[in-house]
C-alpha positions as CSV (number, residue, x, y, z in Angstrom):
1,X,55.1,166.7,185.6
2,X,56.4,164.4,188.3
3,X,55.9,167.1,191.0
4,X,52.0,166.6,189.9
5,X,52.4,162.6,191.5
6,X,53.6,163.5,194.8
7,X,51.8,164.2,197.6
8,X,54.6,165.5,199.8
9,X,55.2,168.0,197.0
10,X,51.5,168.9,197.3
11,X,51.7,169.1,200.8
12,X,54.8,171.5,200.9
13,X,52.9,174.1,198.3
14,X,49.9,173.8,200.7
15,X,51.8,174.6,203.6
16,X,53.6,177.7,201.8
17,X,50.2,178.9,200.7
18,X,49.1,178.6,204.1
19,X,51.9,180.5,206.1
20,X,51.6,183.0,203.3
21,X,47.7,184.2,203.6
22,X,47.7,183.6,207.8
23,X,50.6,186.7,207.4
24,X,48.8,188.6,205.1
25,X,45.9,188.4,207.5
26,X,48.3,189.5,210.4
27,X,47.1,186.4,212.6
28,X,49.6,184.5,215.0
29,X,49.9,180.4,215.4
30,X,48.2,181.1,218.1
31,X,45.3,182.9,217.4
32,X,44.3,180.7,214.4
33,X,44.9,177.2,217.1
34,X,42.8,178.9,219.6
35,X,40.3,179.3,216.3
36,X,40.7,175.8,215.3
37,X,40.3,174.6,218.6
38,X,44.4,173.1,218.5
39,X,47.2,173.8,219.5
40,X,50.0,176.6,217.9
41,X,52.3,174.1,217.4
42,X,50.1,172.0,215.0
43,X,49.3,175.4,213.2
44,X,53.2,175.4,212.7
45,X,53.8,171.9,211.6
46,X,51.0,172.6,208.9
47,X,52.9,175.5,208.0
48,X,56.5,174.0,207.4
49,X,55.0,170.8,205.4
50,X,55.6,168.2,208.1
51,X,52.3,167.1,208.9
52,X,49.4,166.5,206.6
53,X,46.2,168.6,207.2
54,X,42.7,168.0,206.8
55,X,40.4,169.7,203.8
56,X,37.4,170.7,206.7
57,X,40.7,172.6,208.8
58,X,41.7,174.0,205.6
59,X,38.3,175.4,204.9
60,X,38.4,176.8,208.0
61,X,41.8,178.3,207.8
62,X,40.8,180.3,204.7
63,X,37.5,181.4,206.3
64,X,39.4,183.1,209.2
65,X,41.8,184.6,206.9
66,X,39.4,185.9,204.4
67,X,39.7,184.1,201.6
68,X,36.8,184.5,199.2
69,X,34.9,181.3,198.7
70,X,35.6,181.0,194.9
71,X,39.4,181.2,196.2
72,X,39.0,178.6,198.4
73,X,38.4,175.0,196.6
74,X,41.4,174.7,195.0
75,X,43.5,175.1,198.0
76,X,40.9,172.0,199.8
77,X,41.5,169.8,197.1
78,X,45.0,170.3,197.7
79,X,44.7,169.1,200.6
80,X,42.9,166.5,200.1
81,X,45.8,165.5,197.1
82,X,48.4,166.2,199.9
83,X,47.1,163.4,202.0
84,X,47.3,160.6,199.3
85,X,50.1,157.7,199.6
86,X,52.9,158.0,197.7
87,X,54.6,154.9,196.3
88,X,57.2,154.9,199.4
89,X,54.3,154.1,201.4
90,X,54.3,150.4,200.9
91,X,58.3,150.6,203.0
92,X,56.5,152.3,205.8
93,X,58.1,149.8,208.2
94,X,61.6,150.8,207.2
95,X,61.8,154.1,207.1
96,X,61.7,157.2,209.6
97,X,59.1,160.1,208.7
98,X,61.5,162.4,207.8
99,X,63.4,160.0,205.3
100,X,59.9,159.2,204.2
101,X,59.2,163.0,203.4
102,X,62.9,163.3,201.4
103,X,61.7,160.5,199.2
104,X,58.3,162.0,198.2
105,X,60.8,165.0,197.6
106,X,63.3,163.2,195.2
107,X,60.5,161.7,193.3
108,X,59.2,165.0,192.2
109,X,62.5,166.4,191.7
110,X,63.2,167.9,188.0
111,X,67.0,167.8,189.0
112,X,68.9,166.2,191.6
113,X,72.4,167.8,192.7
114,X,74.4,166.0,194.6
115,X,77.7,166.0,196.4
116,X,79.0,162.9,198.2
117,X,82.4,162.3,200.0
118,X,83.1,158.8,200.9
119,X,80.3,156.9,199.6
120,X,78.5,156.1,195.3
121,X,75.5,158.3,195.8
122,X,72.2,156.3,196.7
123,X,70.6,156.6,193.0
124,X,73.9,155.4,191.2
125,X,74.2,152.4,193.7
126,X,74.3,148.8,193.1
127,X,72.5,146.3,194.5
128,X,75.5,144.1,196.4
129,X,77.1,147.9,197.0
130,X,73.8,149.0,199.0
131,X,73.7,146.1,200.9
132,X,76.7,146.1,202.2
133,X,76.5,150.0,203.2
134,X,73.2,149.3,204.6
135,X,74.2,146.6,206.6
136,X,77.3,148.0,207.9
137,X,74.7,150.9,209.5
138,X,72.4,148.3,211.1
139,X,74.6,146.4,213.2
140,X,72.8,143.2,214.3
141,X,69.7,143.9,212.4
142,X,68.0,141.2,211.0
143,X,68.1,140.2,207.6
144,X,64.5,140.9,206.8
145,X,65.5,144.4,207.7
146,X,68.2,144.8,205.8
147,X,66.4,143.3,202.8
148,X,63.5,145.3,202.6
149,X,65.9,149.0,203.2
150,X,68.2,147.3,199.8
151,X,64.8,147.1,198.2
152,X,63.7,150.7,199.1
153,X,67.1,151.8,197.4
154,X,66.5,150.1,194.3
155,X,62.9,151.2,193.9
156,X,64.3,154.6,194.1
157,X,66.2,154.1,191.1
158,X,64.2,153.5,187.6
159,X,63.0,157.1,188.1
160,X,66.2,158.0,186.1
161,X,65.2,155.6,183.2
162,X,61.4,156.8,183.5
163,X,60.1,159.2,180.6
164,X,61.0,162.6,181.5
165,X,63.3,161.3,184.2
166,X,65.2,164.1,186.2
167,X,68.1,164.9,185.5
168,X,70.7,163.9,188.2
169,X,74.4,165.9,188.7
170,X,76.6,164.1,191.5
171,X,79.8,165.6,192.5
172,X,81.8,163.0,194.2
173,X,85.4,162.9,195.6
174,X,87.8,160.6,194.9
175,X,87.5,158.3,198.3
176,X,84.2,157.2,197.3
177,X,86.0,155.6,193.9
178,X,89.0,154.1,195.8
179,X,87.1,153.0,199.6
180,X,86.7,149.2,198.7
181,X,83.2,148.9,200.2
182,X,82.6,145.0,199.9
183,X,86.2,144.2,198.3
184,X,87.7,145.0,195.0
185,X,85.6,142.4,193.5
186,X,81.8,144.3,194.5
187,X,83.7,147.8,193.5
188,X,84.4,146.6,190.2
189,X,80.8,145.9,189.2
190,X,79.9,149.5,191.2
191,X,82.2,151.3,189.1
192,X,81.7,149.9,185.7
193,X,77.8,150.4,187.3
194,X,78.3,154.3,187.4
195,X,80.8,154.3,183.6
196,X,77.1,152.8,182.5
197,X,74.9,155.1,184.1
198,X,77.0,158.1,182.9
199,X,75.9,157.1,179.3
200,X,72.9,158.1,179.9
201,X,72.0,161.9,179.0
202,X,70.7,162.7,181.7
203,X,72.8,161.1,184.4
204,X,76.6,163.4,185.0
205,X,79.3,162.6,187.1
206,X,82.0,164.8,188.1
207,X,84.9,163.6,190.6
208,X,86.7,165.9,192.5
209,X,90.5,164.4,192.2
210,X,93.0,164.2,195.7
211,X,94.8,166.9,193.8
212,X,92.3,169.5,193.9
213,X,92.7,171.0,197.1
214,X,90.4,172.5,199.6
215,X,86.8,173.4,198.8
216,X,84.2,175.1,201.1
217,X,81.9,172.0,201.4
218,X,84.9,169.7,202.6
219,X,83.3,166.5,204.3
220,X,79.8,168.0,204.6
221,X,77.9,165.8,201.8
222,X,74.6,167.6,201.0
223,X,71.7,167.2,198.5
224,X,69.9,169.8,196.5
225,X,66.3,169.0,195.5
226,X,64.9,171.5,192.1
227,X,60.9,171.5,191.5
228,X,59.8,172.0,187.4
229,X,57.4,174.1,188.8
230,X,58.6,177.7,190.2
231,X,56.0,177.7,193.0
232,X,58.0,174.6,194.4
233,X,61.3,176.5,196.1
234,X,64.5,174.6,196.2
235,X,65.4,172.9,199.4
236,X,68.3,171.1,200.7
237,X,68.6,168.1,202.4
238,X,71.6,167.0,205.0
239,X,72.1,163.9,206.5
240,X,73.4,162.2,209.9
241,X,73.9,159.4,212.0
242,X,70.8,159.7,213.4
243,X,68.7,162.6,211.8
244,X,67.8,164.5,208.8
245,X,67.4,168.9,208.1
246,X,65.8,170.5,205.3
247,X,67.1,173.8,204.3
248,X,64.3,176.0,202.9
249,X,65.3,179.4,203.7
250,X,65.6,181.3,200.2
251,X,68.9,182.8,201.2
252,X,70.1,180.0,202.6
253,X,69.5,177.4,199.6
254,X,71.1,180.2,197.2
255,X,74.1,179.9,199.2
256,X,74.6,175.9,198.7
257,X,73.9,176.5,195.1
258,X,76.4,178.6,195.2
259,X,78.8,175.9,196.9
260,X,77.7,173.4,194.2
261,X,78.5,175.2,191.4
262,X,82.2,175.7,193.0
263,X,82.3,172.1,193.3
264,X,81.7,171.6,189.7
265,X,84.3,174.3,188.8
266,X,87.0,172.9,191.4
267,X,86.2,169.1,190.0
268,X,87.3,167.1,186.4
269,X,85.3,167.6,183.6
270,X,82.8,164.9,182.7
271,X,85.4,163.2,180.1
272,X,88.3,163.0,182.9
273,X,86.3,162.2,185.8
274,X,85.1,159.1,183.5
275,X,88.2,158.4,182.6
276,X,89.7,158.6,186.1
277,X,87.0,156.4,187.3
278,X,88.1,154.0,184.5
279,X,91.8,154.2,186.0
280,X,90.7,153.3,189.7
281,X,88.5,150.2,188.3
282,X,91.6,148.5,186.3
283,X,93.9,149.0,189.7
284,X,91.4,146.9,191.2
């Protein structure tokens, strides 16, 4: 399973196994730093998947919370799986940490729910398209800069030809068909880009037409990250300017699957929102 390859994946299960057996063993962040000889905080950053964590602070974790020795080892050789590079690793110098903890995300991902507004989702991108959305976010960057963060896109993207690729739903609205990003020239190859990817069975695009009125996730674009196994919770990721959240609260996630799924009864079926896509590319 993909969610075997990724080490931020491995990392997020250690982390919930950790939080897990420090409150069953009724010990604080602080009581297992002062242990550890570190502070609370780092306890906490363990705990919530942000930061990697040795298999010697591990072992000692489980000591203090009981943890029979025969119990132990596989939870250490997590750890030591957690702190492997993933494949992202090599555009280190172009991405921020938590960008770089989405991707190892998305790469496990069995399915990939989307919902965009103004912009062709990152995955169903092309090349010229990216380029020109990445450059129009790094005013007066260098080219070099620019290149290497078009690259980092396209890597992103054979995962949906692999063998058992994930399976990828994208709810878009309408302005992200009609904004010319690049001219009506580069949104003509985009869109006949995405009538291609659609074709393939596990790839599905649904548009949300001008016409259909308000919906609860109106200009909030958020992404929905699914795990094959069920020890990997969903999460959610959101997006800014200038920063990234992860939504892992059980409750929480539920309630923007919930939002999804009225985004894919409020949009066109699969048939018209290809077909509407069709009608924007021959107006252009």
């Amino acid at each position: 399973m993909a969610s075997e390859q990724s080490p931020t994946v491995r990392r997020r299960r250690l982390a919930l196994e950790l939080r897990r057996l420090r409150e069953a063993a009724k010990l604080t962040c602080e009581e297992v730093g002062e242990h550890l000889e570190c502070s609370a905080s780092k306890i906490s950053r363990v705990e919530t998947g942000r930061v990697s964590v040795s298999p010697r602070d591990v072992r000692d974790m489980l000591e203090l919370y009981g943890v029979p020795p025969q119990e132990r080892e596989s939870l250490v050789q997590l750890a030591r799986d957690s702190r492997q590079k993933g494949w992202w690793h090599a555009y280190s110098d172009t991405i921020q940490p938590q960008f770089a903890t989405y991707l190892g995300l998305e790469s496990a991902a069995s399915e990939i729910r989307i919902y965009e507004v103004s912009l062709i989702p990152g995955l169903l991108q092309t090349a010229d398209y990216a380029r020109t959305v990445i450059s129009s976010g790094l005013m007066n960057s260098p080219a070099e800069d620019i290149d290497r963060r078009v690259a980092l896109r396209m890597a992103r993207q054979p995962a949906l030809t692999r063998n058992d690729p994930p399976r990828l739903w994208a709810v878009v609205d309408e302005a992200a068909l009609r904004r010319r990003v690049g001219g009506a020239g580069l949104m003509r190859l985009q869109l006949e880009h995405l009538l291609e990817l659609v074709s393939l069975k596990n790839v599905a695009v649904q548009v949300i037409p001008f016409g259909g009125g308000a919906h609860p996730a109106m200009g909030r674009p958020f992404i929905i990250l699914v795990f094959p196994e069920r020890v990997d919770p969903d999460v959610v990721y959101l997006e800014d300017l200038t920063s990234a959240l992860y939504v892992e609260d059980v409750d929480e996630v539920d309630r923007y699957n919930v939002f999804f799924n009225h985004l894919r009864a409020t949009a066109l079926s699969f048939d018209d929102s290809a077909a509407l896509i069709t009608s924007v590319l021959k107006e252009m």
